[in-house]
C-alpha positions as a Markdown table, in Angstrom:
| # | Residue | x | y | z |
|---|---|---|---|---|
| 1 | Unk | 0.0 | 0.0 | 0.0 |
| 2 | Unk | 1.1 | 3.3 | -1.5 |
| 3 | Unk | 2.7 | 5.9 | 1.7 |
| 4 | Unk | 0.2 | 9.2 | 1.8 |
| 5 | Unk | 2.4 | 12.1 | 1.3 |
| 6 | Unk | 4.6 | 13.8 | 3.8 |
| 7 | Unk | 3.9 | 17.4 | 4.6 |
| 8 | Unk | 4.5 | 19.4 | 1.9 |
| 9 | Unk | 5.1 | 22.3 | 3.6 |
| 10 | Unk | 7.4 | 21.4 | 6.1 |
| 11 | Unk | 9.7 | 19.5 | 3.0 |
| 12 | Unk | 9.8 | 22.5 | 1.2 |
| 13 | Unk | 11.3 | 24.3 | 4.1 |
| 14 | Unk | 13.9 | 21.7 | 4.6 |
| 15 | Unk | 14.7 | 21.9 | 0.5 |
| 16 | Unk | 14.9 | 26.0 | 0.7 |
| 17 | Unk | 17.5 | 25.7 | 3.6 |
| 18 | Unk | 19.2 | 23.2 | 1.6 |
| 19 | Unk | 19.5 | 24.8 | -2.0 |
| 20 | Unk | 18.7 | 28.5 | -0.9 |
| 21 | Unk | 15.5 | 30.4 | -2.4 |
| 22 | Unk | 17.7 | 32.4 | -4.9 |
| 23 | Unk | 16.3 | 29.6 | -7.9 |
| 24 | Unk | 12.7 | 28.3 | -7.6 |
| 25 | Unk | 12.1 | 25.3 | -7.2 |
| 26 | Unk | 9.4 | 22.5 | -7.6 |
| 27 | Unk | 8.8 | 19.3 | -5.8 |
| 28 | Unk | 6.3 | 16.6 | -6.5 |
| 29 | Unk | 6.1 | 12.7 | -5.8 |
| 30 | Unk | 7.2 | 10.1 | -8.1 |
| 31 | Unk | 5.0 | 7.8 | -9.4 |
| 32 | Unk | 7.3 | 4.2 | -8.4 |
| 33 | Unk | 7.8 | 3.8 | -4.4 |
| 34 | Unk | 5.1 | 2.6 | -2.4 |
| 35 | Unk | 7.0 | 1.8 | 1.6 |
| 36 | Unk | 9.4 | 5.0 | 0.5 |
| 37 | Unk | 8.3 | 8.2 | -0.3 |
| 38 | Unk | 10.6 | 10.1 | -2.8 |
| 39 | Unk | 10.1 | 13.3 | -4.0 |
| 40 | Unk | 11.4 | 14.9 | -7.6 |
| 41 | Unk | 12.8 | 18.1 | -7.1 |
| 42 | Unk | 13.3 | 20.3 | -10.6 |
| 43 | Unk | 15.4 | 23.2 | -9.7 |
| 44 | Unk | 16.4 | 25.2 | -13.3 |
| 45 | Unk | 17.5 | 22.5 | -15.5 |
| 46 | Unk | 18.9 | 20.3 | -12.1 |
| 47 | Unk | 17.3 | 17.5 | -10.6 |
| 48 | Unk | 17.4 | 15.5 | -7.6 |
| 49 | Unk | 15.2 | 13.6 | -5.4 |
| 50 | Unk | 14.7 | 13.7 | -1.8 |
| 51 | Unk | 14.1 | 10.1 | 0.0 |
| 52 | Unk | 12.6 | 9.9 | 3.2 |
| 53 | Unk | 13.2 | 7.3 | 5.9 |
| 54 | Unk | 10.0 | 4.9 | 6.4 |
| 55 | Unk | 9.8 | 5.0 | 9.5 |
| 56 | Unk | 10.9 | 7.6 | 12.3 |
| 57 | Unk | 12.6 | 5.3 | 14.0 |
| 58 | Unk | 14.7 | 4.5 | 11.5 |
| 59 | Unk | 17.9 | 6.2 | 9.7 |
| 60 | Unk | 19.1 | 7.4 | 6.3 |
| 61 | Unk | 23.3 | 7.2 | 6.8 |
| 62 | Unk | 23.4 | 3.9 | 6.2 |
| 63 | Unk | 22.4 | 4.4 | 2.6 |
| 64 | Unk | 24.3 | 7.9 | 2.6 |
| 65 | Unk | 27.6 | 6.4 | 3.5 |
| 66 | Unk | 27.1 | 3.7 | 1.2 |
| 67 | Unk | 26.4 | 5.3 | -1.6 |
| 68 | Unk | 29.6 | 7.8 | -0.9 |
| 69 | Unk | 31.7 | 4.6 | -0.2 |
| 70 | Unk | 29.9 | 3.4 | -3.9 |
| 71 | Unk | 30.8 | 6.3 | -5.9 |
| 72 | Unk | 34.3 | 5.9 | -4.4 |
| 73 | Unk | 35.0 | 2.7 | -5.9 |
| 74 | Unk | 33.5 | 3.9 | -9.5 |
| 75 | Unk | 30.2 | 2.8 | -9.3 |
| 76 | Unk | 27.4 | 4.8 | -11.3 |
| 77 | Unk | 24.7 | 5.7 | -8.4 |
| 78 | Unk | 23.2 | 8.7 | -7.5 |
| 79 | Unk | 25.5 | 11.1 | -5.4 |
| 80 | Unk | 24.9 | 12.8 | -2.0 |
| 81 | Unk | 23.6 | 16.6 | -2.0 |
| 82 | Unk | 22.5 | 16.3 | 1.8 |
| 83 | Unk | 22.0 | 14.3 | 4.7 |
| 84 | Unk | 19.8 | 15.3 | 7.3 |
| 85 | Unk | 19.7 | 12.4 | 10.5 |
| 86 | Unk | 16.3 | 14.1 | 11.7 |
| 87 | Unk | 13.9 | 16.5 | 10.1 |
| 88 | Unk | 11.6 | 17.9 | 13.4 |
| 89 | Unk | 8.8 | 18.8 | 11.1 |
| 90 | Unk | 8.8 | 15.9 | 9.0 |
| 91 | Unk | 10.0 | 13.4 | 11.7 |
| 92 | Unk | 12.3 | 11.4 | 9.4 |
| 93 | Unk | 15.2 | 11.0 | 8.2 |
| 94 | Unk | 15.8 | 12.6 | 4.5 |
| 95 | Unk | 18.8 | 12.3 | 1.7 |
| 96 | Unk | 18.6 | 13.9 | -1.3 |
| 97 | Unk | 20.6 | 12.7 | -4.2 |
| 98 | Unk | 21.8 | 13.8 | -8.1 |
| 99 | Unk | 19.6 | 12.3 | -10.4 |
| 100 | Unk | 21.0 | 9.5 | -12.8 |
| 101 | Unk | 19.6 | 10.3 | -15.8 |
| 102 | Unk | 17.8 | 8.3 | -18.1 |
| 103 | Unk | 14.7 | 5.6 | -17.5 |
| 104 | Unk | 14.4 | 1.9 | -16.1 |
| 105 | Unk | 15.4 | -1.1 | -18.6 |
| 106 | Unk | 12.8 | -2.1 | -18.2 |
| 107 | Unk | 10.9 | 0.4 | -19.8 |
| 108 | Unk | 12.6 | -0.2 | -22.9 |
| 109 | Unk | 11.5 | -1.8 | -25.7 |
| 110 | Unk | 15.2 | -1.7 | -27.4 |
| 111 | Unk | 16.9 | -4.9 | -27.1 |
| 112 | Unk | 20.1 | -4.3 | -29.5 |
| 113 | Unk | 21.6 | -2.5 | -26.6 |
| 114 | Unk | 20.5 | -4.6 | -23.7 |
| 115 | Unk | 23.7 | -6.7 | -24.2 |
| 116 | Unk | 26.2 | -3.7 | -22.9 |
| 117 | Unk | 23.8 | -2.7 | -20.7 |
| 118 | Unk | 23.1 | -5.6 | -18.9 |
| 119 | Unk | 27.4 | -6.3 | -18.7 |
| 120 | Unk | 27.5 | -3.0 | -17.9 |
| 121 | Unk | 25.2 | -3.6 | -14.3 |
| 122 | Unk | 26.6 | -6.6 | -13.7 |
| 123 | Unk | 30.2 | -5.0 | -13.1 |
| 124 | Unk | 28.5 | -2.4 | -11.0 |
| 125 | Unk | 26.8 | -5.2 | -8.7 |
| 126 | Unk | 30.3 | -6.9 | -8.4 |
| 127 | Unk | 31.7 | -3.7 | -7.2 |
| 128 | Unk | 28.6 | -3.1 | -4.9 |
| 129 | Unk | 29.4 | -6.6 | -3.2 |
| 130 | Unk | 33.1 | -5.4 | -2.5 |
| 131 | Unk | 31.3 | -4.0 | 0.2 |
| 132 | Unk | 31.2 | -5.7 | 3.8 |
| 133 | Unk | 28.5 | -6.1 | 5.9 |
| 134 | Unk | 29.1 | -7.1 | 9.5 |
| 135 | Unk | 26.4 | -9.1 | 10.3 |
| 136 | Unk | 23.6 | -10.8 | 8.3 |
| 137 | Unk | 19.5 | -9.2 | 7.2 |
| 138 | Unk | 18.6 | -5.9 | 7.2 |
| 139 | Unk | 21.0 | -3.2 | 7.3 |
| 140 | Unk | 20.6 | -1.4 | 11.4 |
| 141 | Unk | 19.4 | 1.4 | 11.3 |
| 142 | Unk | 19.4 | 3.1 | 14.7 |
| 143 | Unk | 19.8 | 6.8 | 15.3 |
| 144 | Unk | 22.0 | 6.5 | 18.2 |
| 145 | Unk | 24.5 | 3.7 | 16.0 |
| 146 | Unk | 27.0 | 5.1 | 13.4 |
| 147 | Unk | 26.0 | 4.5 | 10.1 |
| 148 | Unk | 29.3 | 3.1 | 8.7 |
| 149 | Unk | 29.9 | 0.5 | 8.8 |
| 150 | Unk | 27.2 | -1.1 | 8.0 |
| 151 | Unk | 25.8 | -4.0 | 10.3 |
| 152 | Unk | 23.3 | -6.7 | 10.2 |
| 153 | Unk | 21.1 | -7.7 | 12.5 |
| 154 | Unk | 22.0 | -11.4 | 12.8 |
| 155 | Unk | 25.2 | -12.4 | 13.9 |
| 156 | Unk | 25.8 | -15.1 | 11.3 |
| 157 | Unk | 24.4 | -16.3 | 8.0 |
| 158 | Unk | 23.0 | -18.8 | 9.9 |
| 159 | Unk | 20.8 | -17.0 | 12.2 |
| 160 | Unk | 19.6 | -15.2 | 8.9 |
| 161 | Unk | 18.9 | -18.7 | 7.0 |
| 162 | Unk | 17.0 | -19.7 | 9.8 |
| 163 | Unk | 16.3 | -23.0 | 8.0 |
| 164 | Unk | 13.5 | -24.6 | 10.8 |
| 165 | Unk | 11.9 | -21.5 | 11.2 |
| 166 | Unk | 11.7 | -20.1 | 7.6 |
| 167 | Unk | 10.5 | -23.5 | 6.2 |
| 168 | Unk | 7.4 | -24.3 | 9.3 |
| 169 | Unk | 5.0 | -21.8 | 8.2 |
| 170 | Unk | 5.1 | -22.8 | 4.2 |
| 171 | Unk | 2.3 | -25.9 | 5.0 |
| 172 | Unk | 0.2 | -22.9 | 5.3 |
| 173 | Unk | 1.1 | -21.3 | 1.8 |
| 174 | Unk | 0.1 | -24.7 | 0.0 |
| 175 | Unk | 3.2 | -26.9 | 0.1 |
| 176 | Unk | 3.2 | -30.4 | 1.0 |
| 177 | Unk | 5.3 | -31.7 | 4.4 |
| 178 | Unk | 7.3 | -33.4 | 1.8 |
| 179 | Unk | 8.1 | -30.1 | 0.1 |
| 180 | Unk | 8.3 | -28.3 | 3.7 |
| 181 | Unk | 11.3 | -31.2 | 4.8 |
| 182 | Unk | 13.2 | -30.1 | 1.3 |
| 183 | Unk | 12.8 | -26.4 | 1.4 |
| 184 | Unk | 14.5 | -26.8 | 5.2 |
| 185 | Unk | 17.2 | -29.1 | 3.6 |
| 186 | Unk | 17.6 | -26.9 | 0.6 |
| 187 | Unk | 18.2 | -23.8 | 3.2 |
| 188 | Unk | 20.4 | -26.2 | 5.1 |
| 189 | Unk | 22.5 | -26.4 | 2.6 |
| 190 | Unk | 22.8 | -22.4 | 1.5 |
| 191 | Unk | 24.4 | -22.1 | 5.6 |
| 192 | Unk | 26.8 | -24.6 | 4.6 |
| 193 | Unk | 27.8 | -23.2 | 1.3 |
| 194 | Unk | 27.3 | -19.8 | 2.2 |
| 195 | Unk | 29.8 | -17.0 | 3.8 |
| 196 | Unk | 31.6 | -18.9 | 7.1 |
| 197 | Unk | 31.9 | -15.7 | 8.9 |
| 198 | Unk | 30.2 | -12.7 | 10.7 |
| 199 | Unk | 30.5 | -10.7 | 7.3 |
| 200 | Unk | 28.7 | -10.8 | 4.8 |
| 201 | Unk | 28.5 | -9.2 | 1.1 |
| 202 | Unk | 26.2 | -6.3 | 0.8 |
| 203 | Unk | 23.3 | -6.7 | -1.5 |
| 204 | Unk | 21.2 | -4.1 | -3.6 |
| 205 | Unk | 18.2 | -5.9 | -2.3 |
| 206 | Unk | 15.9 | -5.4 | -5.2 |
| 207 | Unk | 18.3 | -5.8 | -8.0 |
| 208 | Unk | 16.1 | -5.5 | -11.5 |
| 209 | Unk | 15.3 | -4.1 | -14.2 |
| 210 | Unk | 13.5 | -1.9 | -12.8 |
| 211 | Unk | 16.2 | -0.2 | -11.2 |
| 212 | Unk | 19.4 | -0.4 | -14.1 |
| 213 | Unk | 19.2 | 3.0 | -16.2 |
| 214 | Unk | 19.9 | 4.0 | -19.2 |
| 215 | Unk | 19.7 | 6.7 | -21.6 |
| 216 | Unk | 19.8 | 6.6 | -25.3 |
| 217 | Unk | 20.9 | 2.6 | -25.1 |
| 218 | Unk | 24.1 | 3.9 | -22.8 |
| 219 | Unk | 24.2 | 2.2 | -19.2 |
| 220 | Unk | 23.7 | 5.5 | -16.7 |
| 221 | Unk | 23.5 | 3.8 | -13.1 |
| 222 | Unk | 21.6 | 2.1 | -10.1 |
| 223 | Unk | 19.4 | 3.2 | -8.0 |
| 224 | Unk | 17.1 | 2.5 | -5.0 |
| 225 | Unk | 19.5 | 1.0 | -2.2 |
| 226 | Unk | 16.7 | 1.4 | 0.2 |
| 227 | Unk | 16.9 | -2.6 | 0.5 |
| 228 | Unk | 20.2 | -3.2 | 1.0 |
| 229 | Unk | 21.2 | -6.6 | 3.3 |
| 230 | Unk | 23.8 | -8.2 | 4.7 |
| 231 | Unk | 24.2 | -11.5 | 2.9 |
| 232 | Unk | 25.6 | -13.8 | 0.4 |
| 233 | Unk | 26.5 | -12.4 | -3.0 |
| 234 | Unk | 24.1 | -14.6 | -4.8 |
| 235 | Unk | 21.4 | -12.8 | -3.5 |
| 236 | Unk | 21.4 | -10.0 | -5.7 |
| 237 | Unk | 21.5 | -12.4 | -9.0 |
| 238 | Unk | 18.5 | -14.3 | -7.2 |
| 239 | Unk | 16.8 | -11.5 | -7.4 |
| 240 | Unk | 16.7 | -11.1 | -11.3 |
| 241 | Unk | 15.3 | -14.8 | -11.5 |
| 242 | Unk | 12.7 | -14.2 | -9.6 |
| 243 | Unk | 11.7 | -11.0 | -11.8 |
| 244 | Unk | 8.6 | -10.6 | -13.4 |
| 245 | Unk | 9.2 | -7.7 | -15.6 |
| 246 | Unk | 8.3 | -8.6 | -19.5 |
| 247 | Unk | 11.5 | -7.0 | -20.6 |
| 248 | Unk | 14.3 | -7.8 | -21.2 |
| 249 | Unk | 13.7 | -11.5 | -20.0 |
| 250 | Unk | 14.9 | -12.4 | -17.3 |
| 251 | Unk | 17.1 | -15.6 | -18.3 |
| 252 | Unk | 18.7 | -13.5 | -20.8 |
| 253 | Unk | 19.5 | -9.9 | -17.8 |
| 254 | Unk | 20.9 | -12.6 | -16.0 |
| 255 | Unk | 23.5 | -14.2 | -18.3 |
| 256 | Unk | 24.4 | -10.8 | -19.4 |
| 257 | Unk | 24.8 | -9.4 | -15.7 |
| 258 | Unk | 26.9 | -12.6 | -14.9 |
| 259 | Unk | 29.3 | -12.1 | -17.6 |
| 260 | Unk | 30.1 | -8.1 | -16.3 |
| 261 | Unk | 30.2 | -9.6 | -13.1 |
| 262 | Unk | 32.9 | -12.2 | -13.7 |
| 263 | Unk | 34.7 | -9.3 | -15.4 |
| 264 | Unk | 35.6 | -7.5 | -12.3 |
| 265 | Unk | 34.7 | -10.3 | -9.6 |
| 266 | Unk | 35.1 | -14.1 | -10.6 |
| 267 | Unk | 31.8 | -16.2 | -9.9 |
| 268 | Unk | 32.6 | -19.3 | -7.9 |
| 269 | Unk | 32.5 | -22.4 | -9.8 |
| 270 | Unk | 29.5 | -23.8 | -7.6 |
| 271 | Unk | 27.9 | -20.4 | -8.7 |
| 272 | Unk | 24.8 | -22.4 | -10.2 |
| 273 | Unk | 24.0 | -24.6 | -7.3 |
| 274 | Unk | 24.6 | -21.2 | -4.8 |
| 275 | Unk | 22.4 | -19.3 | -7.0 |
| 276 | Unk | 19.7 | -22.1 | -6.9 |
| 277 | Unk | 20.2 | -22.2 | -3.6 |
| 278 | Unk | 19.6 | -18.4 | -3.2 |
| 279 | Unk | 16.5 | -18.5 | -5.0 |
| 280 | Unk | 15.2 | -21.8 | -3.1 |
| 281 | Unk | 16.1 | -18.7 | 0.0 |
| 282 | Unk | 14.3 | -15.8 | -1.0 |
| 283 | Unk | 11.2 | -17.3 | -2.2 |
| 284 | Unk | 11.1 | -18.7 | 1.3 |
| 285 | Unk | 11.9 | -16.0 | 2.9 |
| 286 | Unk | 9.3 | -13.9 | 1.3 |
| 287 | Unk | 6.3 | -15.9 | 1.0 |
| 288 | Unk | 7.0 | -17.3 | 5.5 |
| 289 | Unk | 7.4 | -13.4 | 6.1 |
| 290 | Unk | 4.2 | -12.2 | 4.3 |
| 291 | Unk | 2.0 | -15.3 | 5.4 |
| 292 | Unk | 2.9 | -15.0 | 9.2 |
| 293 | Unk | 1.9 | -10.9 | 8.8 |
| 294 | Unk | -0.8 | -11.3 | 6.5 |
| 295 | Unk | -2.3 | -15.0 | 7.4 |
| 296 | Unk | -5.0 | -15.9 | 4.5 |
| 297 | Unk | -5.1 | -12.8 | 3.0 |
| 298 | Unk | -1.7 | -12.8 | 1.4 |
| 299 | Unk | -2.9 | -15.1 | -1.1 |
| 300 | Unk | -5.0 | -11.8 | -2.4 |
| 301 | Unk | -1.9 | -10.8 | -3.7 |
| 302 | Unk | -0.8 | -11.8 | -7.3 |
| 303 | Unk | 2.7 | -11.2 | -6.3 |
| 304 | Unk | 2.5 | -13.9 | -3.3 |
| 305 | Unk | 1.2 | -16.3 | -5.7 |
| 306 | Unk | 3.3 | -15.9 | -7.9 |
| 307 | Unk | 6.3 | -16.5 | -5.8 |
| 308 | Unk | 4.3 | -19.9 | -4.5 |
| 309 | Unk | 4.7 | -21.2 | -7.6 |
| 310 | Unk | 8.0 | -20.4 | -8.6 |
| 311 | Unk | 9.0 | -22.1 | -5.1 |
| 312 | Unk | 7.0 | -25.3 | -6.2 |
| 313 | Unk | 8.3 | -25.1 | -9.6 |
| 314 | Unk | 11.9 | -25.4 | -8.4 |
| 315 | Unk | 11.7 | -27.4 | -5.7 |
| 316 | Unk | 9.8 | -30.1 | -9.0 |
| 317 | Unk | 12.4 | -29.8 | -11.1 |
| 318 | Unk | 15.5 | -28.2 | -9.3 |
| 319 | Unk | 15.8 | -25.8 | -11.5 |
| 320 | Unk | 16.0 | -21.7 | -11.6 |
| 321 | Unk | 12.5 | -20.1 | -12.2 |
| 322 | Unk | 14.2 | -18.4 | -15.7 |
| 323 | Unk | 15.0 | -22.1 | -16.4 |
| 324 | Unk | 11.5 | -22.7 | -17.9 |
């Protein structure tokens, strides 16, 4: 369900004491974003966009730091204008960014470019998981705690997995005990595989189409980090297989993101089985999260369903969703 707007009023403010009222300037919400409100600010022939923090408890310099730390190493998101740890009147948290210009892949409809596009994002996402994370889940986000580095809040990729505890409540999504015993081996077996330590590999978090620009057929950047994880680095790529978006296909964003990956980061050779292990992961994770918040009424959601049957589908024939 889609955030109502913050006061407008009391953003404006913020934005005149951040750019000055010597230019005018006009601020509306985008369309995308439904848990985040983000705002498009036009200021001459500038733009940026001012992100607000979902919830007042929780804090933006996580995703400030790491999208300096980002930039840093060469990767193409947007950068930093301002940080502000607490607005008063709005009660949140708020970073404003550059803009990356350009529109989502998957708004394309242009495929003879997708090829450098695609290599183009995957080098960026191996750069992105040069990043550590100290811990495992979602990125803390407490006032009082610096935001850098950033920490997870498990202590090992094990307490994340959770294999007994993720796998229980999926009798209640339609799977049979059968299916419920190897979704719980399955997630066994990611702890095993996965990172041995108390750091893991940051993750985008919501790494599609959706959120790879370009202009003009030219990769221009990433955006969006407002999901990022501690984890392992085949999260990200699990991710793009379970993707929905009509275009570019997903089998064919993820060969292409692989092979700019391995350009700067080499893939593991049990990279397949990891990645079918990560999928097997955050289908689980997903659909035991929504059902023990929503109960019943998650299957109202196309998305949930969805996801159900992607989880079946693999777990039938051990095989990636984009596999067919």
């Amino acid at each position: 369900m889609r955030k109502p707007d913050v006061d407008l009023r009391a953003l404006n403010a913020l934005l005149v004491g951040i750019f000055g009222s010597q230019q005018e300037l006009s601020c509306r919400r985008t369309p995308t974003g439904s848990s985040t409100q983000v705002y498009r600010i036009d200021r001459g022939a500038e733009t940026f966009y001012a992100r607000i923090a979902e919830e007042e408890q929780a804090s933006l310099a996580p995703e400030a730091e790491l999208h300096r730390a980002l930039l840093a190493a060469g990767v193409r998101v947007p950068a930093v204008v301002h940080y502000e740890p607490f607005d008063q009147s709005l009660a949140r948290s708020v970073m404003v960014t550059t803009e990356v210009p350009g529109s989502p892949l998957s708004a394309s409809g242009d495929s003879s470019t997708l090829a450098e596009i695609g290599r183009a994002a995957g080098r960026d996402l191996a750069r992105i998981h040069g990043v550590p994370v100290h811990g495992f889940g979602w990125v803390r986000r407490e006032h009082d705690q610096p935001g850098w580095p950033l920490r997870g809040e498990h202590r090992t990729y094990a307490e994340y997995v959770d294999p007994p505890a993720v796998a229980a409540p999926l009798t209640g999504v339609g799977l049979s005990a059968g299916q419920v015993r190897t979704v719980e081996r399955l997630l066994q077996e990611a702890v095993e595989s996965g990172p041995a330590g108390g750091v893991g590999s940051v993750a985008h978090g919501d790494f599609d189409a959706g959120h790879i620009f370009e202009q003009d057929g030219t990769y221009t950047g990433l955006i969006d980090f407002g999901e990022i994880r501690g984890t392992d680095y085949a999260f990200d790529f699990a991710t793009i297989c379970l993707n929905v978006e009509e275009f570019p296909p997903a089998a064919q964003l993820l060969r292409l993101v692989e092979q700019g990956y391995a350009e700067v980061r080499a893939l593991p050779d049990d990279h397949p089985r990891r990645l079918y292990l990560a999928c097997v992961l955050s289908a689980a994770h997903r659909l035991s999260t929504w059902y023990k918040r929503d109960g019943e009424r998650a299957f109202d959601g196309w998305f949930f369903r969805w996801i159900r049957d992607s989880l079946v589908g693999m777990l039938e024939s051990g095989r990636l969703p984009t596999a067919g």
